[in-house]
N, C-alpha and C positions, 0 to 999 in steps of 0.2 A: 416655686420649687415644690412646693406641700400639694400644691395641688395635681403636679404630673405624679408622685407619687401613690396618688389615693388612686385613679386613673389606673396606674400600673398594677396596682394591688387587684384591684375591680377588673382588671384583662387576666392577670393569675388566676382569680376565683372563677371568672367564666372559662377557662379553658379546665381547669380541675371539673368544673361542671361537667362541661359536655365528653371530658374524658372517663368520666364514671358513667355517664349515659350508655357510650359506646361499647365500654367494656362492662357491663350488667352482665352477670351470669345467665347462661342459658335458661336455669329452674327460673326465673323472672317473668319468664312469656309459657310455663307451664299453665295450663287449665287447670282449674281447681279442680276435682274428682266431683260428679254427682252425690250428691247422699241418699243412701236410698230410705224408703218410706213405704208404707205400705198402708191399705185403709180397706175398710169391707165396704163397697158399693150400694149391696142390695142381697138377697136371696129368694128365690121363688121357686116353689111346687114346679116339679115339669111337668107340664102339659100331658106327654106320652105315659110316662110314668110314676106315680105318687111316690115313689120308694126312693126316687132321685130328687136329690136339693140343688140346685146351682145355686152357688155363692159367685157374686162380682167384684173379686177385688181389683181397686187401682194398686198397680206397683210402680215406682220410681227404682232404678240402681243404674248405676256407671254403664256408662256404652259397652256394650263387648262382652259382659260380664253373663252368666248362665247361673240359676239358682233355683232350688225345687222352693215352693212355698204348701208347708202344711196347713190343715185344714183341718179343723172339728168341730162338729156341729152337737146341742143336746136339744130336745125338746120333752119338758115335764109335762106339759100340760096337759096329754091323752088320757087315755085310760090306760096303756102298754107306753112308757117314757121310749123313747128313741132316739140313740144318737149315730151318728157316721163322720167318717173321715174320706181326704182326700190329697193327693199329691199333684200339683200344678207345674210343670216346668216352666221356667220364664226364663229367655230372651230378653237381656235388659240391652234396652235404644240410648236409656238417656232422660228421658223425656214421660210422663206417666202413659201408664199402658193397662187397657182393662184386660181383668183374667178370670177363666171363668175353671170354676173347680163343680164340678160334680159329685156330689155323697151320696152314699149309698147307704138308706136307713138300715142300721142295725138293731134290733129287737132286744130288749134287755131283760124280756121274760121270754119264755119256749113257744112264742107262737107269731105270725110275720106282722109285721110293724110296717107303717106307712108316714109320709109327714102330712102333717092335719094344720088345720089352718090354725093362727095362733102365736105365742110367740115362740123362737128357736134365739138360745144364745151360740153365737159362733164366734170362734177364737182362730186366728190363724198368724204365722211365724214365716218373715222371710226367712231364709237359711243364709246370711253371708254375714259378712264382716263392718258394723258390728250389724246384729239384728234385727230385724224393724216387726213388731208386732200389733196386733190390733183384736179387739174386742167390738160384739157389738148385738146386741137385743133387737131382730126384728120381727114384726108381726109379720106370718106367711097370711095372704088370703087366700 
């Protein structure tokens, strides 16, 4: 008799089993959201014109999502300091994506400025929810 009991107990608990299975809320089988990220690549001299910096950043954020990513660049080391900024749009996939932001050297004395080889710190700010920011020292050649 103890024994059909345990048996019965054990057929109670699988059937409560698989009827919480079945009935899992829907947010159960939701996707996590991507998190986004963001990282400087690289930065280099244009070729065509010294006065432009291309910065490389990787961006990571949620599928679907749209987001400007700022950009600013300083470089001490010349003889005239220069720095520039720049606004990127991004298309976020999902998945990392390179983005290429273009600065335009600004002069921080009265006379035109160029980027020189050497180092340039750049800083640049996704804009979404929350932030993803990045830093980073590289030598131009």
């Amino acid at each position: 008799m103890r024994f059909s009991s345990v048996l019965r107990a054990a057929g109670v608990a699988s059937v409560i089993a698989a009827q919480a299975f079945v009935a899992a809320p829907s947010w159960a089988e939701t996707p996590v959201p991507t998190p986004s990220s963001l990282s400087i690549a690289g930065a280099q001299i244009s070729a065509v014109d010294p006065t432009e910096l291309d910065v490389d950043l990787t961006v990571t954020c949620p599928v679907g999502e749209q987001h400007p990513v700022f950009v600013t660049a300083r470089q001490d080391g010349s003889a005239v300091p220069v720095w520039g900024w720049a606004v990127a749009d991004v298309t976020c996939t999902g998945a990392p994506q390179t983005v290429t932001a273009t600065l335009t050297a600004e002069p921080t004395a009265p006379v035109a400025a160029t980027w020189q080889a050497g180092l340039v710190d750049v800083f640049a700010v996704l804009a979404c929810s929350p932030a993803a920011e990045a830093h980073a020292q590289i030598t131009l050649v």
